[in-house]
C-alpha positions as a printed NumPy array, in Angstrom:
array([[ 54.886,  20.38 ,  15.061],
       [ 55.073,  16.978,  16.323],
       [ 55.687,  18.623,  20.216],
       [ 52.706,  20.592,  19.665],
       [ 50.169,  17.876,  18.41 ],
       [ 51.892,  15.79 ,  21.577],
       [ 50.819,  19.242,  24.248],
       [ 47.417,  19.346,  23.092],
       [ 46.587,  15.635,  22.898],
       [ 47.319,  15.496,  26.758],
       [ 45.371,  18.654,  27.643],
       [ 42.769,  16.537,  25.31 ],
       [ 43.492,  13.539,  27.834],
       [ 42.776,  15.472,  30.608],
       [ 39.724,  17.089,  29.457],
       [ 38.494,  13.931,  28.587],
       [ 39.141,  12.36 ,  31.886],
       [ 37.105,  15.289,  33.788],
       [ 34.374,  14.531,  31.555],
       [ 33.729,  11.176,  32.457],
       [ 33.921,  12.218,  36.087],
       [ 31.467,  14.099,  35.254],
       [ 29.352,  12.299,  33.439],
       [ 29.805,  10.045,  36.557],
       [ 28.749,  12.212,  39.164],
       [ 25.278,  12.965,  36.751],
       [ 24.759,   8.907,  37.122],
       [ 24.972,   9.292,  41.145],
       [ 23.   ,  12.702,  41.326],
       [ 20.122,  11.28 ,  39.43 ],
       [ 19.84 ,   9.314,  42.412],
       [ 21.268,   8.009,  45.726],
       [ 20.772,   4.862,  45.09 ],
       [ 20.387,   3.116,  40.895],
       [ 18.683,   0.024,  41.564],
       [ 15.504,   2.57 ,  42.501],
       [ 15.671,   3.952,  39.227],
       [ 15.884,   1.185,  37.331],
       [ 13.81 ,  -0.971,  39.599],
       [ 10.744,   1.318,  40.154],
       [  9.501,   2.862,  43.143],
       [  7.608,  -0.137,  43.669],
       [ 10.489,  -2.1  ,  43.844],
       [ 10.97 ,  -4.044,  47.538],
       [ 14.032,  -2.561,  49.476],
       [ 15.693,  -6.207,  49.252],
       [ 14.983,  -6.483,  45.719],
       [ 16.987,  -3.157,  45.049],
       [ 19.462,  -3.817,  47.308],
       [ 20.089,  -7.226,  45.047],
       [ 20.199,  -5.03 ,  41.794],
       [ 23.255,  -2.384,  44.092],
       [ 24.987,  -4.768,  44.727],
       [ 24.792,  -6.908,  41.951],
       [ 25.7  ,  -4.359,  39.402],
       [ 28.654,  -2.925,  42.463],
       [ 26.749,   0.345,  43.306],
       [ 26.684,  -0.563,  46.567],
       [ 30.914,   0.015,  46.626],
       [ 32.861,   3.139,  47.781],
       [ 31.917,   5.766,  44.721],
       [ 35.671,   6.339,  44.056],
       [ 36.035,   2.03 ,  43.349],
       [ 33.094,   2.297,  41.06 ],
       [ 34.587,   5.496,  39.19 ],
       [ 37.839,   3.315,  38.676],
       [ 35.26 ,   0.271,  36.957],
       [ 33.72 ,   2.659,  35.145],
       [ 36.388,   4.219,  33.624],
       [ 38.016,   0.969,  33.009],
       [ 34.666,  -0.642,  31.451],
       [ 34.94 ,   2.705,  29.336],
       [ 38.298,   2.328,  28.082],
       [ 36.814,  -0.985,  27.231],
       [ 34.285,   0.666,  25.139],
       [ 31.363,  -0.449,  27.364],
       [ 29.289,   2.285,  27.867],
       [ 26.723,   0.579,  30.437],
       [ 23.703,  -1.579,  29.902],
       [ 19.51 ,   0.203,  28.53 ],
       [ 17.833,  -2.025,  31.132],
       [ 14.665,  -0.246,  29.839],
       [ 15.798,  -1.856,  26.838],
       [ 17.575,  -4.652,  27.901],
       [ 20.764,  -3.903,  25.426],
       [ 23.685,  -2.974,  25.635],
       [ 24.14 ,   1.234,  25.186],
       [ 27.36 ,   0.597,  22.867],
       [ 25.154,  -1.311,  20.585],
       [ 22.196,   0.959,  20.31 ],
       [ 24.349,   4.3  ,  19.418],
       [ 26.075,   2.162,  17.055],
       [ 23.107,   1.3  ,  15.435],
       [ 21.812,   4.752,  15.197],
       [ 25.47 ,   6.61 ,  15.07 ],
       [ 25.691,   6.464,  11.037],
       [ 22.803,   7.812,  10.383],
       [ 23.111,  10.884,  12.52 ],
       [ 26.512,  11.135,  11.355],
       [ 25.631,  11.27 ,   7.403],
       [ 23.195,  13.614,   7.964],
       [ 25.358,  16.176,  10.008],
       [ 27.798,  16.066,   7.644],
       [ 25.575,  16.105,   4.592],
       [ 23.946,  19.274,   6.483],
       [ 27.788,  20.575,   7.183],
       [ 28.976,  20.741,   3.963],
       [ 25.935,  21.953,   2.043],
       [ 26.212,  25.091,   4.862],
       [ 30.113,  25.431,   4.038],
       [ 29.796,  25.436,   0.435],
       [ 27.184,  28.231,   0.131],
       [ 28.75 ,  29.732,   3.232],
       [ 31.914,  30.241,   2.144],
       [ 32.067,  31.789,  -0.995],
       [ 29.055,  34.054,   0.399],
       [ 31.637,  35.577,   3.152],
       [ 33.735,  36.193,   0.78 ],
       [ 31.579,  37.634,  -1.731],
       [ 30.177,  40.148,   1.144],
       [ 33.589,  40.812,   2.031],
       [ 34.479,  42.262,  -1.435],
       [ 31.726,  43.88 ,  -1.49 ],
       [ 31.22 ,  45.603,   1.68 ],
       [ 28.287,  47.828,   2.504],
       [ 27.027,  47.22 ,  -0.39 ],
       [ 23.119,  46.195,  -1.115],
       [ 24.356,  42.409,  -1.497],
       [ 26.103,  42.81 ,   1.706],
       [ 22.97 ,  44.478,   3.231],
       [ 20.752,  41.716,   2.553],
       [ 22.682,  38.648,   3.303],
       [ 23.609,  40.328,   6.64 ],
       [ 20.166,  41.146,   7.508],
       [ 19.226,  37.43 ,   6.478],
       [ 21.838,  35.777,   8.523],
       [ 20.29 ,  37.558,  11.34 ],
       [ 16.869,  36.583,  10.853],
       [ 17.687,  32.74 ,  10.258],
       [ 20.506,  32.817,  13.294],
       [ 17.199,  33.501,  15.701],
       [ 15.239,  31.5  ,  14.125],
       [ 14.553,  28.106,  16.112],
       [ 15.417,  25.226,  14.199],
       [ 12.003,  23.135,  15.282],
       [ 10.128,  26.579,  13.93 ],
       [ 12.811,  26.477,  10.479],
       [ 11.867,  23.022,   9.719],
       [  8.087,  23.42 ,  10.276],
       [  8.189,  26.853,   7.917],
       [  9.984,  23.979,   5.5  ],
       [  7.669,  21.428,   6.018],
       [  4.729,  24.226,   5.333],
       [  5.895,  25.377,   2.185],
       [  8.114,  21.763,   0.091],
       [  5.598,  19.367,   1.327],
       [  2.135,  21.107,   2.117],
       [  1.716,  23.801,  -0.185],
       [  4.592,  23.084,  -2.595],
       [  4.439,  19.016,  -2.146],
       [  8.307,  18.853,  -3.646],
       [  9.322,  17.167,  -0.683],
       [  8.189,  14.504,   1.86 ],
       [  7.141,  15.843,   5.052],
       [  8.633,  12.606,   6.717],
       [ 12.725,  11.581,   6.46 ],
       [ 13.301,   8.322,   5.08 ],
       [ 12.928,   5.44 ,   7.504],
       [ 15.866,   3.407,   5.757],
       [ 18.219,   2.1  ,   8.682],
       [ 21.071,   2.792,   6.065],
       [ 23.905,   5.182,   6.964],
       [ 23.749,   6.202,   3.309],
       [ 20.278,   6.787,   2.828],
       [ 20.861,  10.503,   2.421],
       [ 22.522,   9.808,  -0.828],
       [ 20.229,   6.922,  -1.782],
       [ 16.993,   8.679,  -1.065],
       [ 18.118,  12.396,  -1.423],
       [ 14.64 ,  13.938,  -2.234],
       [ 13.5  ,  12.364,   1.401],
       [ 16.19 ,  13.583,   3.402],
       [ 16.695,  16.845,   1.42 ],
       [ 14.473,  18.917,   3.597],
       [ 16.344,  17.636,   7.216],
       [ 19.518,  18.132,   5.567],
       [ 18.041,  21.938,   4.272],
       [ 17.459,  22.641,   8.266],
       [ 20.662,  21.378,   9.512],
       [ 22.134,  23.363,   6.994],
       [ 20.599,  26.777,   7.329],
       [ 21.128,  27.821,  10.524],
       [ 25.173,  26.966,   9.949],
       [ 24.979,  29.174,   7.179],
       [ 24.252,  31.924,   9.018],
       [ 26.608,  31.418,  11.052],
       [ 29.619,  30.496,   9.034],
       [ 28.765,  32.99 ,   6.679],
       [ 29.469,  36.071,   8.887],
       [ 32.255,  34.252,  10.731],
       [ 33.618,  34.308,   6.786],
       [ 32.945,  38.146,   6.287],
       [ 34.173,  39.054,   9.878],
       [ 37.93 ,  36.487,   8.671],
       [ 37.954,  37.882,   4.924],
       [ 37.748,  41.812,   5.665],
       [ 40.859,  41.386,   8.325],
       [ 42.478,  39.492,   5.197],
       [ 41.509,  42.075,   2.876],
       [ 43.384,  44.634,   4.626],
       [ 46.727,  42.47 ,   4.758],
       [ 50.295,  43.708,   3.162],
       [ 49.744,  40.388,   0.855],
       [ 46.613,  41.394,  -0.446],
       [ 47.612,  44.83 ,  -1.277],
       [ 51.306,  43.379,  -3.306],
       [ 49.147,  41.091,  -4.969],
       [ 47.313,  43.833,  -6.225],
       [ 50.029,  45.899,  -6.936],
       [ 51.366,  43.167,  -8.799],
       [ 48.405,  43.263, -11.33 ],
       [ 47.264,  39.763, -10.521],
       [ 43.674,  39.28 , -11.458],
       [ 40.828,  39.809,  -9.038],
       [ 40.002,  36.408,  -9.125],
       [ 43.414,  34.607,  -8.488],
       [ 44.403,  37.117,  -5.463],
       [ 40.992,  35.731,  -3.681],
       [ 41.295,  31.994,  -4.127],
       [ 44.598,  31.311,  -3.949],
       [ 45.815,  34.243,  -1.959],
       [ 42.776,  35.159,   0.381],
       [ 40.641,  31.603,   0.746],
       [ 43.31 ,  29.643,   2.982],
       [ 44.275,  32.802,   5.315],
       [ 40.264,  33.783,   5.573],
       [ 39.155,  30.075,   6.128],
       [ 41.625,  28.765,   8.917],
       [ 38.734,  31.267,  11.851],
       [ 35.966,  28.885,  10.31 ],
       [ 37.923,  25.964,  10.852],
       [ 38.662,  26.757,  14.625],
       [ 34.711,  27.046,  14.531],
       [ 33.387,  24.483,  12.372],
       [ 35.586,  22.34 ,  15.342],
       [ 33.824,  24.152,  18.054],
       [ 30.316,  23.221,  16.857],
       [ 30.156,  19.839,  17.566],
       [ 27.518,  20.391,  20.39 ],
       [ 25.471,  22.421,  18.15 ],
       [ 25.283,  19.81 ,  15.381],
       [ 24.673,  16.832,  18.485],
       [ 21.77 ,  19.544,  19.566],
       [ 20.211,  19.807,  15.431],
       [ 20.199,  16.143,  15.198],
       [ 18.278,  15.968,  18.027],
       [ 16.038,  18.802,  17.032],
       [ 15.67 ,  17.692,  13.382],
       [ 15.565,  13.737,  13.819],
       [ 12.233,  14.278,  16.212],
       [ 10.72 ,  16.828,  13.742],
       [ 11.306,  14.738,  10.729],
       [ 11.058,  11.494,  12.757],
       [ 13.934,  10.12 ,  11.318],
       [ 15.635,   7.001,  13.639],
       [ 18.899,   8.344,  14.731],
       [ 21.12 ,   9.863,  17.55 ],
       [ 18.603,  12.492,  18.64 ],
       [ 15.142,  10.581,  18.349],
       [ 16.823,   8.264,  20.019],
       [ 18.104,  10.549,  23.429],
       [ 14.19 ,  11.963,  23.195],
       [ 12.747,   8.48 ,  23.364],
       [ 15.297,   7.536,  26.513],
       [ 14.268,  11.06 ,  28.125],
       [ 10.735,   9.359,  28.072],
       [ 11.561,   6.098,  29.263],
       [ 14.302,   8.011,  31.862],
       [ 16.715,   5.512,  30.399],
       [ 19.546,   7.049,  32.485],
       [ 22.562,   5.3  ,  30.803],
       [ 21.374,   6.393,  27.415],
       [ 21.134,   9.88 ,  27.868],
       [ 24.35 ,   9.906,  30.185],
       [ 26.45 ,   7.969,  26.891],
       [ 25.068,  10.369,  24.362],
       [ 26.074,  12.931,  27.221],
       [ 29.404,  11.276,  27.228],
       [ 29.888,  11.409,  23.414],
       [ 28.673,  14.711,  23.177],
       [ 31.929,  15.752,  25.218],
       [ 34.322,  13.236,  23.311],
       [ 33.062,  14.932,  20.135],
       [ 33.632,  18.023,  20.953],
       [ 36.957,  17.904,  22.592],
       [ 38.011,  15.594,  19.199],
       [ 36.613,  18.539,  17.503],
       [ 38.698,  21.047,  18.661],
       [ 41.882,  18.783,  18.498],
       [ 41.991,  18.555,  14.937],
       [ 40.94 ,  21.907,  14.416],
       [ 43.762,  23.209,  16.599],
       [ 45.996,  20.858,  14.757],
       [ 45.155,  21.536,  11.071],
       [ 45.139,  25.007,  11.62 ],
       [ 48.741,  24.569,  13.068],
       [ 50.013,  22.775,   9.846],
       [ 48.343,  25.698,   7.923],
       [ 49.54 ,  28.855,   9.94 ],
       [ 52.89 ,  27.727,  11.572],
       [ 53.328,  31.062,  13.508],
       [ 50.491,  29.202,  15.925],
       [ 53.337,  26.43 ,  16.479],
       [ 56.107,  28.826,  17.669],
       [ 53.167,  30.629,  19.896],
       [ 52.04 ,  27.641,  21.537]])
């Protein structure tokens, strides 16, 4: 175990490393020269040639990959001169937030998802199965802007349950503090996954279903109930968990989605609002993370799936 956790934390190094070339080259393509962008076009020529070679952009690209890799190991992801701060402190600031809700919006879609999968599973082809399939459909193409506006419609316009508008608390804990205000951005996140995880679970529990285990178990005369949760939920759930690492992107892309919608300050509102401003070293760090996030994602997913299934240990 301990070999294989080592193997996949350097093809994690590596990936990582690309990434941040990457996200390099997407600094440098934006424009030949920095001190323009930042500056203005109506910036003198010796006034952005101060700014170049001030900040070292005026230095052979591969010397300024090697400082910017070593600022990141650092942790200094560049300097919002729209904003005149530096881009560590600003995602820290809003990081929390975003975070909370995501996972607020994560595990609200795994619990109902879960046992759902299962439930179709068991009973395949039948009208229960019918209907949550032909759900999962509809709410898998449905846009998540067009989701939360359908919510906003119905739990705060014509239903007024629910404010329209997420809570404007800077606290990372506001969605347990203030539930009713974040419930409906947390019911958008959420939905979409559902749909999702939910026939990821069918698809995971019918392979199950047909094991040798499953079949002994019944044999055995063990009850209906005991086979599936102890015997079928860990086999049928270690798919979702190679997924549920997968989607990191997805759930970068809902916060940013969601967080304009419901104008709530996090992650996302905060990438839209440095699109406008074309605050380049915002959107490039939030680019930057996005990567990191994922590639942490599937790390641990590849890893606790390992410790759960050690035939994946022998294979690797």
């Amino acid at each position: 175990m301990t070999w294989y956790v080592l193997r996949r934390l350097a093809v994690s190094l590596l990936v990582l490393l690309g990434i941040s070339a990457v996200v390099f080259l997407m600094l440098h393509l934006v424009s030949d020269s920095p001190g323009r962008v930042v500056l203005g076009q109506r910036a003198s020529p010796e006034a952005v040639a101060d700014f170049n070679r001030e900040h070292g952009f005026d230095r052979p690209v591969v010397a300024q990959y090697v400082g910017y890799l070593g600022r990141l190991l650092q942790g200094d992801l560049g300097r919002s001169y729209k904003l005149n701060e530096d881009v560590g402190t600003l995602l820290a600031r809003n990081a929390g937030r975003s975070a909370m809700v995501s996972l607020a919006g994560l595990v609200l879609a795994l619990l109902i998802a879960v046992p759902l999968g299962i439930l179709q599973a068991v009973r395949r082809n039948s009208v229960v199965d019918r209907v949550a399939t032909a759900a999962s459909y509809v709410l898998y193409a449905t846009p998540s802007f067009l989701l939360g506006l359908l919510l906003i419609a119905v739990f705060s316009q014509t239903i007024p349950i629910f404010p329209a508008e997420a809570s404007q608390s800077h606290s990372p804990w506001v969605v347990f503090t203030d539930p009713r205000a974040m419930a409906l951005p947390v019911i958008t996140l959420a939905v979409t996954s559902i749909a999702v995880f939910a026939q990821y679970q069918r698809s995971a529990a019918l392979d199950q279903l047909g094991q040798d285990y499953i079949r002994v178990a019944r044999a055995k005369g063990l009850p209906e109930r005991l086979i599936l949760t102890r015997h079928l939920l860990r086999n049928a759930c270690l798919p979702l968990v190679m997924l549920v690492g997968t989607l990191v992107p997805t759930l970068l892309a809902g916060n940013l989605i969601v967080e304009s919608l419901f104008n709530y300050p996090g992650l996302g509102l905060l990438f839209l609002n440095s699109l406008q401003r074309e605050d380049y070293p915002v959107l490039l760090a939030y680019t930057l993370i996005g990567g990191v996030l994922t590639v942490a994602g599937n790390f641990v997913a590849d890893v606790v799936v390992a410790a759960a299934d050690r035939r994946i240990e022998l294979s690797a």
